[in-house]
MARBA-3410 file (N, C-alpha, C, O; in Angstrom, 1 decimal):
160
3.2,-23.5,-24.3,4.2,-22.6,-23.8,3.5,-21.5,-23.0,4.1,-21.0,-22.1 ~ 2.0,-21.0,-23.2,1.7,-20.2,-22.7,1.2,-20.2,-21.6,1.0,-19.3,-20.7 ~ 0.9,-22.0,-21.7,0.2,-22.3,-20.0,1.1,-22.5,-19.3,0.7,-22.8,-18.1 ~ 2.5,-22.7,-19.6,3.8,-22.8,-18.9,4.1,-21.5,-18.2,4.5,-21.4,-17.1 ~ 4.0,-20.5,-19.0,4.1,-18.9,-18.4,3.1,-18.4,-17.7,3.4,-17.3,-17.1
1.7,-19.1,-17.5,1.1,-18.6,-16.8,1.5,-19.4,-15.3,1.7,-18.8,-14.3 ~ 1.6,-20.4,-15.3,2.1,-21.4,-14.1,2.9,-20.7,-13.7,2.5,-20.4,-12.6 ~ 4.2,-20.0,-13.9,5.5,-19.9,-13.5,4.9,-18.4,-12.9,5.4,-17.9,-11.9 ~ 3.9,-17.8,-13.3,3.9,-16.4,-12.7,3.3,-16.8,-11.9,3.8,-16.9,-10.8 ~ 1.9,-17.1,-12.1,1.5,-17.8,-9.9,2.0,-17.7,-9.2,1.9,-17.1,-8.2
3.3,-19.0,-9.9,3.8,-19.4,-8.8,4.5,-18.3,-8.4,4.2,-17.9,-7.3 ~ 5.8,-17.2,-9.1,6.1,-16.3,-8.4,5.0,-15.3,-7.7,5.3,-14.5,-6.9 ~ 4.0,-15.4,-8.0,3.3,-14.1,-7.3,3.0,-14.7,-6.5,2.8,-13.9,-5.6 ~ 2.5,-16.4,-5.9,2.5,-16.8,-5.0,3.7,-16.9,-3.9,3.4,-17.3,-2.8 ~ 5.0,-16.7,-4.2,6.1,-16.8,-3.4,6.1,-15.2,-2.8,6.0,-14.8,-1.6
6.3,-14.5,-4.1,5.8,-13.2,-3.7,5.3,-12.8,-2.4,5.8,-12.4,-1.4 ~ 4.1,-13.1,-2.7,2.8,-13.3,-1.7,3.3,-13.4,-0.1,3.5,-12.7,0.9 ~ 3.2,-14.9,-0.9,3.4,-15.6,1.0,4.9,-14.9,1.7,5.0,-14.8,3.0 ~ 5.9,-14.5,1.0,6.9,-13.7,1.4,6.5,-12.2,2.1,6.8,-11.7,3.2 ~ 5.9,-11.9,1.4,5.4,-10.2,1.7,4.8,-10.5,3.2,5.3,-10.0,4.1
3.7,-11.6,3.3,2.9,-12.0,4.8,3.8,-12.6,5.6,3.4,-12.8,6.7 ~ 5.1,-13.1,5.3,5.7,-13.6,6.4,6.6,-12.3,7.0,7.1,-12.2,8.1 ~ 6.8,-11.5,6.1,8.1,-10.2,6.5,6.8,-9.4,7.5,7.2,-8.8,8.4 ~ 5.5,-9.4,7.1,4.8,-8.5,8.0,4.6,-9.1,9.4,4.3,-8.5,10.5 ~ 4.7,-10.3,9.2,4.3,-11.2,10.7,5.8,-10.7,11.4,6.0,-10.0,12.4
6.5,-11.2,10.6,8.3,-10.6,11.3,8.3,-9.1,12.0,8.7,-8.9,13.1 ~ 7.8,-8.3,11.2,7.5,-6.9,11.8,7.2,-6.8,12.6,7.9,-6.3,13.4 ~ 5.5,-7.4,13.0,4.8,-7.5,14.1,5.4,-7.9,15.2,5.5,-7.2,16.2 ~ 6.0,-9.3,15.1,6.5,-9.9,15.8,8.1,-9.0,16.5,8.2,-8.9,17.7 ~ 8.8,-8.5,15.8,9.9,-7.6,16.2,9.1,-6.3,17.3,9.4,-5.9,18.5
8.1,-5.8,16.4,7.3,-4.7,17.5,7.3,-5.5,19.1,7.8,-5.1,20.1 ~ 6.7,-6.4,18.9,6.1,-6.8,20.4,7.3,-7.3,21.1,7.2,-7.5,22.3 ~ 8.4,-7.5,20.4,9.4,-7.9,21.1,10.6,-7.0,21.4,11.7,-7.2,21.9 ~ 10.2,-6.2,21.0,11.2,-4.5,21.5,10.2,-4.3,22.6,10.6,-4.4,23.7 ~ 9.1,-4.0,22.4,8.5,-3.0,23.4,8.5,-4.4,24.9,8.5,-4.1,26.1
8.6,-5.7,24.3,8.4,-6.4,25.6,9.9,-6.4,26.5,10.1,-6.5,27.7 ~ 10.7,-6.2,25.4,12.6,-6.4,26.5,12.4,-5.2,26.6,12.2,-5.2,27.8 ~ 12.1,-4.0,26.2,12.4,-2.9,27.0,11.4,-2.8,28.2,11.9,-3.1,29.3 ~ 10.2,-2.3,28.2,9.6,-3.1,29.8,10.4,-3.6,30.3,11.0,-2.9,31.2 ~ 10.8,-4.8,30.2,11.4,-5.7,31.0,12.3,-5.2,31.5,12.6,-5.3,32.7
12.8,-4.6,30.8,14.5,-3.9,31.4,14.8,-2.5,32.2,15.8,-1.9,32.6 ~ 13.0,-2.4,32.0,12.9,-1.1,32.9,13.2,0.2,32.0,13.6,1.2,32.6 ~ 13.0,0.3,31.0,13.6,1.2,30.0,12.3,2.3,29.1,11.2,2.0,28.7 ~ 12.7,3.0,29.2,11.7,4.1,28.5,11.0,4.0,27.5,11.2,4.6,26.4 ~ 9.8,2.8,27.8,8.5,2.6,26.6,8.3,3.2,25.7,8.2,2.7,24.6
8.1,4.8,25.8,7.7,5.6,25.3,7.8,5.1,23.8,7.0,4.5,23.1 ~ 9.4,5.6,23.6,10.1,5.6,22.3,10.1,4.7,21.6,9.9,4.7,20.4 ~ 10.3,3.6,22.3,9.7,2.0,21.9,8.6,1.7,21.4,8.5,0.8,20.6 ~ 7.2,2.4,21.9,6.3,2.1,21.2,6.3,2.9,20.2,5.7,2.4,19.3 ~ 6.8,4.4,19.9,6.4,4.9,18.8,7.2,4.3,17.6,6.7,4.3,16.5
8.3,3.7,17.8,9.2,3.0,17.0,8.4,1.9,16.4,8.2,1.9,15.2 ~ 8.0,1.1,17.4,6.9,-0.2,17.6,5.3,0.1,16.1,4.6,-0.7,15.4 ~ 5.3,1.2,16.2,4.1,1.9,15.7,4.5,1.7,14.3,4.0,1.0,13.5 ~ 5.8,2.6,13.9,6.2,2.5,12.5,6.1,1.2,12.1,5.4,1.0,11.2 ~ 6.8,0.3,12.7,7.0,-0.8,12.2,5.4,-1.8,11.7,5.1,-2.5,10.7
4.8,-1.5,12.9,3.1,-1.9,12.3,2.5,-1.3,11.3,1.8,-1.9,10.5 ~ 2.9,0.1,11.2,2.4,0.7,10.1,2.9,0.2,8.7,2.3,0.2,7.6 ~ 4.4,-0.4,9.2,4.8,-1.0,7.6,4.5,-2.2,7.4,4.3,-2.8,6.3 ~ 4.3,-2.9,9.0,3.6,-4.6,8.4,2.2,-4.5,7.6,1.9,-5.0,6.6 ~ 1.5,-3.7,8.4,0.1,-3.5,7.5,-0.2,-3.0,6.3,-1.3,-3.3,5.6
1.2,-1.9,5.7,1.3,-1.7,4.4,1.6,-2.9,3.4,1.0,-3.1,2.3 ~ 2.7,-3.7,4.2,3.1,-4.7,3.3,2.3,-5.9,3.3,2.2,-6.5,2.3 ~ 1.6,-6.2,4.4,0.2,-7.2,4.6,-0.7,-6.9,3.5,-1.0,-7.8,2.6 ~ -1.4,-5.3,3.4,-2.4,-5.3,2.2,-2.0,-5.1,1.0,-2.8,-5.0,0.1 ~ -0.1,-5.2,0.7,-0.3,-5.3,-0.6,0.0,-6.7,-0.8,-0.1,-7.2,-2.0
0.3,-7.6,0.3,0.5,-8.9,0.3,-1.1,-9.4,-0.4,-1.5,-9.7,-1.5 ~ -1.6,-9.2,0.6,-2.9,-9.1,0.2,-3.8,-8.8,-1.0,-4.7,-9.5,-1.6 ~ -3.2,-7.7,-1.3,-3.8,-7.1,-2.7,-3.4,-8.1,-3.7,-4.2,-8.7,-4.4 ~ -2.0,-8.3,-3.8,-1.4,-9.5,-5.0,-2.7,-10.9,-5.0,-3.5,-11.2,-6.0 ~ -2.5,-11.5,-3.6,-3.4,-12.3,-3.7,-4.9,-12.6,-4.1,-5.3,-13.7,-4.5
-5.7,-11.6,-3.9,-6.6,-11.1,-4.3,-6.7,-10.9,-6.0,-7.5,-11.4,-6.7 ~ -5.7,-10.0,-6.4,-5.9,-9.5,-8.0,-5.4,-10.3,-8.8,-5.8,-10.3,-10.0 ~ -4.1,-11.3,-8.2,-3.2,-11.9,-9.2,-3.6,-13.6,-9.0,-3.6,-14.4,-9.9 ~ -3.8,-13.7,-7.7,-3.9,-15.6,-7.2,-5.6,-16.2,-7.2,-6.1,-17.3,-7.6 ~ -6.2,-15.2,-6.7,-7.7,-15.6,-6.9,-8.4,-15.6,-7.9,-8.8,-16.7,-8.5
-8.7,-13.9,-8.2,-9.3,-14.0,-9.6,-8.6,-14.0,-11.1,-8.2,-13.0,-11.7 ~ -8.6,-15.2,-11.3,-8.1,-15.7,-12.6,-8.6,-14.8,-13.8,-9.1,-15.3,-14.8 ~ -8.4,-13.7,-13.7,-8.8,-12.9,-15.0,-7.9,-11.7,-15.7,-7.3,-11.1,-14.8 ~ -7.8,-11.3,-16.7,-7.5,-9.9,-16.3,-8.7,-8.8,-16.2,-9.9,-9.0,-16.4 ~ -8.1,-7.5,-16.0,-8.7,-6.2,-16.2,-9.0,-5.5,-17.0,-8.4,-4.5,-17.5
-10.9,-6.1,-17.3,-11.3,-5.9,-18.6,-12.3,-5.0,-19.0,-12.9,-5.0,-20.0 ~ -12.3,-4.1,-17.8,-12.8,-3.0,-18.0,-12.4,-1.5,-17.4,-11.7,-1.4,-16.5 ~ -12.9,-0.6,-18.0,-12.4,0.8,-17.2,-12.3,0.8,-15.9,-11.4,1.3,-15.2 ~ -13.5,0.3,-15.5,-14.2,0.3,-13.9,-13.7,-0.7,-13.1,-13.8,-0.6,-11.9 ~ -13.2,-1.8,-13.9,-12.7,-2.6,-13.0,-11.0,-2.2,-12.8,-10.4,-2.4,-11.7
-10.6,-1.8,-13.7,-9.2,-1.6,-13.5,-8.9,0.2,-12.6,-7.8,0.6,-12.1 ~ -10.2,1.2,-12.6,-10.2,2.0,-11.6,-10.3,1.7,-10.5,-9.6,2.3,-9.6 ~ -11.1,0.9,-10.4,-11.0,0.0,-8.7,-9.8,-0.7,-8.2,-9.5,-0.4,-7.1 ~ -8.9,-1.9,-9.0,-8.0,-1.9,-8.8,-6.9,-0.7,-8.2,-6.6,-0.5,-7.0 ~ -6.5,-0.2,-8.9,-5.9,1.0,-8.8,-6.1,1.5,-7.6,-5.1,1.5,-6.8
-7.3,1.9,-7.4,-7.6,2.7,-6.1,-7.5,2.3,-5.0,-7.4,3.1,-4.1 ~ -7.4,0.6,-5.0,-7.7,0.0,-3.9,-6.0,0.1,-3.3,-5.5,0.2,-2.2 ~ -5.3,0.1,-4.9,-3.9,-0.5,-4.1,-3.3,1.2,-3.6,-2.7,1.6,-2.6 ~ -3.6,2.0,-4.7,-3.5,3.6,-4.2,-4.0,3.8,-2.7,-3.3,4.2,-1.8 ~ -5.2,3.5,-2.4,-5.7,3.8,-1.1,-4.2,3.2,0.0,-3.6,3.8,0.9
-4.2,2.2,-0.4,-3.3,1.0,1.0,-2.0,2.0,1.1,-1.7,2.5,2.2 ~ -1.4,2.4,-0.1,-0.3,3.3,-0.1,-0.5,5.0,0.4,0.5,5.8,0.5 ~ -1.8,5.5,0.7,-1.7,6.6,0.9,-1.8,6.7,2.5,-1.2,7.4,3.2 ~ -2.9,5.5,3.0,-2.8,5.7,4.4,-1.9,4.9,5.3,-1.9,4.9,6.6 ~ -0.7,4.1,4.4,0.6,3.7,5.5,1.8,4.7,5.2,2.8,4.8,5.9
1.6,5.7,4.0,2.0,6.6,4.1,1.8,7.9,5.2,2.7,8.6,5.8 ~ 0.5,8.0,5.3,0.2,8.8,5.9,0.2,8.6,7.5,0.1,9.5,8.3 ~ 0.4,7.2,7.9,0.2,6.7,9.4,2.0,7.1,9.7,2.4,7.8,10.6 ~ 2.7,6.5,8.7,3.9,6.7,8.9,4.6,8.3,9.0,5.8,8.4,9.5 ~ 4.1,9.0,8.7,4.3,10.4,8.7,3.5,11.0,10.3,4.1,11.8,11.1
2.9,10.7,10.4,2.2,11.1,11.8,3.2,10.4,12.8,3.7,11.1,13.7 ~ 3.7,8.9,12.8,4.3,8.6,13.6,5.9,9.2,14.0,6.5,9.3,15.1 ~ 6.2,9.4,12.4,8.0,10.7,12.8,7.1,11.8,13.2,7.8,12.6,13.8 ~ 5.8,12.2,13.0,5.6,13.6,13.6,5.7,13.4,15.4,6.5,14.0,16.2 ~ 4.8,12.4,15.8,5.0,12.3,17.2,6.4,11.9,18.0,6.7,12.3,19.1
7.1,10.9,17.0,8.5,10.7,17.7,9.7,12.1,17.4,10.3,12.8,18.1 ~ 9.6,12.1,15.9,10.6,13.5,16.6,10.2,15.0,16.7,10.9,15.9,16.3 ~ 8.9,15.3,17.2,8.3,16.7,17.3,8.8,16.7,18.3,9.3,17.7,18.8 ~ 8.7,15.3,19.1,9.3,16.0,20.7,10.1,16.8,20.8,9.9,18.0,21.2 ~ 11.4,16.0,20.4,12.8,16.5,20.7,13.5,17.4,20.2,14.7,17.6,20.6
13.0,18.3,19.1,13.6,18.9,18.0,12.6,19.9,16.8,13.2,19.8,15.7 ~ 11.8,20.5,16.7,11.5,21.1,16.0,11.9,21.0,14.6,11.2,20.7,13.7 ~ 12.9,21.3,14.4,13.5,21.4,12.8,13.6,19.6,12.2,13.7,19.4,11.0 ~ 13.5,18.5,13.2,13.3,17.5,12.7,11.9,16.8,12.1,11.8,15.6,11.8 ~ 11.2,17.6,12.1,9.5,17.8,11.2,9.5,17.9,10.1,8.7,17.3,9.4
10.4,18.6,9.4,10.6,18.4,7.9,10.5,17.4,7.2,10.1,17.7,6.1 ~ 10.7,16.1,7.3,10.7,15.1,6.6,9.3,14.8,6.8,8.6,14.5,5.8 ~ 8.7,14.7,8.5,7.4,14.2,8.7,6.4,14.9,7.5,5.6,14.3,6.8 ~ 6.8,16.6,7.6,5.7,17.2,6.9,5.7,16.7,4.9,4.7,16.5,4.2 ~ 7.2,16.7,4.5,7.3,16.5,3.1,6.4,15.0,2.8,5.7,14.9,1.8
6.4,14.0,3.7,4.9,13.1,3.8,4.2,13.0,3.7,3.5,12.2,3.0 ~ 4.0,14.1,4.5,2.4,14.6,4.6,2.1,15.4,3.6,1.0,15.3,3.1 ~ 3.0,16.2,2.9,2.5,16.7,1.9,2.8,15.5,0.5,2.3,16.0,-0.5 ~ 3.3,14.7,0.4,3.4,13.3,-0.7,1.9,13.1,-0.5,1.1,13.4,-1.4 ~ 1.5,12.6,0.7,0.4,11.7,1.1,-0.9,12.6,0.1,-1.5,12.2,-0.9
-1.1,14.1,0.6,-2.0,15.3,0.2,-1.8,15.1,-1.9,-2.6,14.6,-2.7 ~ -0.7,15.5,-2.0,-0.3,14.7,-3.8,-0.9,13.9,-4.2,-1.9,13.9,-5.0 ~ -0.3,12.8,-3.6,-1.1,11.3,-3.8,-2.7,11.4,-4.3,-3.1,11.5,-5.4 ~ -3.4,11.5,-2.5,-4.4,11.9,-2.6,-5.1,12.4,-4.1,-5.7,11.8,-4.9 ~ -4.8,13.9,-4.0,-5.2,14.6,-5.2,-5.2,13.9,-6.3,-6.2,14.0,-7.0
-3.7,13.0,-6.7,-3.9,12.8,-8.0,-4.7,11.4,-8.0,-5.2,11.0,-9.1 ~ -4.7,10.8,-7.1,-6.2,9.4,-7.1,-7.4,10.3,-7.7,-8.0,10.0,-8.7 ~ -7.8,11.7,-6.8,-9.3,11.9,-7.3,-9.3,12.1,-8.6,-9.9,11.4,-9.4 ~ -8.3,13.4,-9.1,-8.0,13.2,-10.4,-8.4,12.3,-11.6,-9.3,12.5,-12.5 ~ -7.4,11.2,-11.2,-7.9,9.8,-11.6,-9.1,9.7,-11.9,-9.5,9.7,-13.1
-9.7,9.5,-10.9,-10.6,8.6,-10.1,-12.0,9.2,-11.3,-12.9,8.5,-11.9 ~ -11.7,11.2,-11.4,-12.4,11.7,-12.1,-12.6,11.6,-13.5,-13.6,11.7,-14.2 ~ -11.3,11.5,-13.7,-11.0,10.8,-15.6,-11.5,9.8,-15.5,-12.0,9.6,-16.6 ~ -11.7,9.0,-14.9,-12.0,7.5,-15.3,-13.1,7.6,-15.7,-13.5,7.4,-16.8 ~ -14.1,8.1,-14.2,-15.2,7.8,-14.2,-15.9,8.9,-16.0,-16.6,8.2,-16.8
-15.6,10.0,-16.3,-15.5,10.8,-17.6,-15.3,9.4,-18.3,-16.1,8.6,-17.9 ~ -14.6,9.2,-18.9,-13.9,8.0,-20.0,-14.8,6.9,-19.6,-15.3,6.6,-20.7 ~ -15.2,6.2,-18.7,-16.6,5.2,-18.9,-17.5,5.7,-19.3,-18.3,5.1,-20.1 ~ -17.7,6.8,-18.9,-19.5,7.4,-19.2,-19.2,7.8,-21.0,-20.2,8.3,-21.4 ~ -18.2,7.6,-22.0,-18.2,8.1,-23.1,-18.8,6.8,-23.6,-18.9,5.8,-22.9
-19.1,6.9,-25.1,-19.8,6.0,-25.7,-18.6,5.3,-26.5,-17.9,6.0,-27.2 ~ -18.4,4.4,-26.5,-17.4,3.2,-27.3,-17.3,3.9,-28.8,-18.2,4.3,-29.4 ~ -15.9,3.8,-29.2,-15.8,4.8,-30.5,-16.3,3.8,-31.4,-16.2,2.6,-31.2 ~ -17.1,4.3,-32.8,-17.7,3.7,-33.7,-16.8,3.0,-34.7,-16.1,3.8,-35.3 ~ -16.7,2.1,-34.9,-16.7,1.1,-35.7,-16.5,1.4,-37.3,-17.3,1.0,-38.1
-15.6,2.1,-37.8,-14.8,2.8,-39.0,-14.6,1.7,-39.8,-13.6,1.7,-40.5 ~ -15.7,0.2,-40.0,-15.0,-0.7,-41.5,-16.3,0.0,-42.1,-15.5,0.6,-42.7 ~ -17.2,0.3,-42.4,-18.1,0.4,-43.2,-18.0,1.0,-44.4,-17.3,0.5,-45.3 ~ -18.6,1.9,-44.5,-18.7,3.0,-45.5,-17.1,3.4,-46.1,-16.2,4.1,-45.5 ~ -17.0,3.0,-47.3,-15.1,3.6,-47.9,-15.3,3.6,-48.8,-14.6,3.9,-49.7
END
């Protein structure tokens, strides 16, 4: 039964997977094909590419967690059996989420700083998520590393 449940999750995390990498190819593919009809049509690039931008920034979010799955869930057949290995996990997938957060926040800063000043609010509440984020990874990053360096608690069958 149990090797039946491990099969069935593969397999979803492999559908998963290859799902997440085809929706980023789709992204990609939509970017290059907005900015190429508008060219074509003679129409004002600009906006198009910054549009164009978001959308890469979310294929590449969704690529490296596509990625990440395959990596932690489809390759290495193990789990996470130590402090340090499961800090690295963590961080890796923390990292991916802090800087398509943060790309994507820069990108509403450049498309609507243009036109509007008071439409920066959302860019900056981002930017300050992203700054949070951040913080609470080192945080982390700091406990963890504390909690490996302690010594394994002792072994309480003995002496009664």
């Amino acid at each position: 039964m149990m090797r039946l449940f491990e099969r069935l999750s593969l397999l979803i995390y492999g559908l998963v997977t290859g799902t997440l990498m085809l929706s980023s190819l789709a992204f990609v593919l939509s970017a290059w094909i907005n900015v190429g009809r508008t060219a074509l049509d003679g129409g004002e690039v600009t906006q198009v590419l910054l549009r164009s931008i978001g959308l890469l920034v979310v294929a590449l979010a969704v690529f490296d967690v596509a990625k990440f799955l395959w990596e932690e869930e489809l390759v290495r057949d193990r789990e996470l059996r130590s402090a340090t290995e499961a800090r690295r996990t963590l961080t890796k997938f923390l990292s991916i989420l802090i800087i398509a957060i943060s790309l994507e926040a820069l990108v509403f800063i450049f498309d609507f700083g243009k036109d509007d000043v008071t439409t920066l609010v959302y860019p900056a509440l981002l930017l300050a998520v992203t700054v949070l984020m951040l913080v609470g990874l080192a945080a982390h990053q700091r406990l963890m590393r504390v909690a490996e360096q302690m010594p394994p608690p002792a072994d309480d069958t003995g002496d009664r």
